[in-house]
N, C-alpha and C positions, 0 to 999 in steps of 0.2 A: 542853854544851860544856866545865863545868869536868869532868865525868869522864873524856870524850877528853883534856884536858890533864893529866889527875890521872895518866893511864898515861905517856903522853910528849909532852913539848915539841914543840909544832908551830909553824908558821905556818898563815895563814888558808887557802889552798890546800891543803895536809895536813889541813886540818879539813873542806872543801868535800869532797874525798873520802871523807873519812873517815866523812862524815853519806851520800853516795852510794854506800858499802860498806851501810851501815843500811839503806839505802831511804830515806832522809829525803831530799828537797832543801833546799837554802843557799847561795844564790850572795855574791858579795859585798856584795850589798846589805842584805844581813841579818848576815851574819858579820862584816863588817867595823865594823860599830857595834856590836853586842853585845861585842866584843873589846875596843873605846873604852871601853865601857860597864862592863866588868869588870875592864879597868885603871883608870879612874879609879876605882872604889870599892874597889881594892885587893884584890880578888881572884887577880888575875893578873899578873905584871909581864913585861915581854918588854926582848928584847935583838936587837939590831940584827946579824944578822950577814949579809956581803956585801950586797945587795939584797934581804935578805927580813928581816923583823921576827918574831924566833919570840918564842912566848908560853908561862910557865911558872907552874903554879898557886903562892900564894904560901901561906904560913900561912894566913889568912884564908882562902883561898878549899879547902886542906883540912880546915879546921873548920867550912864551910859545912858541904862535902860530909858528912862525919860527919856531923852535924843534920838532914841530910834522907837519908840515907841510907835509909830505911824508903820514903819517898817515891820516891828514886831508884829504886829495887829494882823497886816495883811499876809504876812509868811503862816502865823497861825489859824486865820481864818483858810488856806488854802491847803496846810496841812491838813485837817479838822475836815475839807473834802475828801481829800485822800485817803483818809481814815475810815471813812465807811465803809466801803468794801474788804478792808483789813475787820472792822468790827464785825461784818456780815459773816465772816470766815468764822472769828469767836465763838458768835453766837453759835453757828451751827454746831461748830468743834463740841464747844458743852454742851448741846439736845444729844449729840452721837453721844460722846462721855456716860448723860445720862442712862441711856438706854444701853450701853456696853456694862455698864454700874449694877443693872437692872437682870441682863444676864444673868453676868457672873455671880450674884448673889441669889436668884431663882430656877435659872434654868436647867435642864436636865444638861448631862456631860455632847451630849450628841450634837445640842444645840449651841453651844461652849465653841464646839471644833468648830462648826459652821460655820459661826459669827467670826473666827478668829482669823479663819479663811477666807473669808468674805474681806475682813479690814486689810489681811496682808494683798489679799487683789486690790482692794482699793489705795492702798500705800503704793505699790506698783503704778498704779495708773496715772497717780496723781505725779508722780519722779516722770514719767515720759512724759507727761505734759510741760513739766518744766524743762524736759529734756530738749524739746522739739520750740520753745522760745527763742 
């Protein structure tokens, strides 16, 4: 979290995305007290702007980063493996997207149901696969 803040000031939502750019998830149940947690020890300090609280690394918290920077390095170089078969997933997600896009905006209604039947089999199949993990 402090290296996404260490490039730019975000808010908790900017950072939520930011971990599901990664492939990581972090909803607010996680984010939002880690953020508690590294303002009050002074790592980060945030500032109130409109309705949204952004958060900004503070000295301290780039002199962590420096000190584990060797640490950093290699947790993110082995995330960044991990990630590829999450990216593989993406990728294909938006070729389907495309082509469901592609349908719905050409095809005749017959071909509509098909496809539609076709993705709800495949939503199916793909839940007993995680069922069966």
């Amino acid at each position: 979290m402090l290296k996404l803040l260490s490039e730019l000031p975000r808010h908790g939502y900017d950072l939520m995305r930011a971990f599901r750019e990664h492939g990581w998830t972090a909803g607010p149940g996680s984010v939002y007290p880690l953020l508690s947690f590294l303002e009050s020890a002074g790592y980060v300090s945030s500032t109130q702007e409109g309705d949204r609280r952004t958060y900004h690394v503070t000295e301290k918290g780039h002199t962590l980063l420096q000190e584990r920077a060797q640490d950093l390095s290699a947790f993110l170089e082995a995330a960044s493996a991990e990630e590829e078969p999450v990216n593989d997933l993406e990728d294909a997600l938006e070729r389907l997207s495309d082509a469901v896009d592609q349908v719905a905006s050409a095809a005749k209604p017959e071909t509509v149901t098909r496809v539609r039947e076709m993705l709800d089999r495949n939503r199916k199949e793909i839940y007993t696969l995680l069922a069966q993990e």
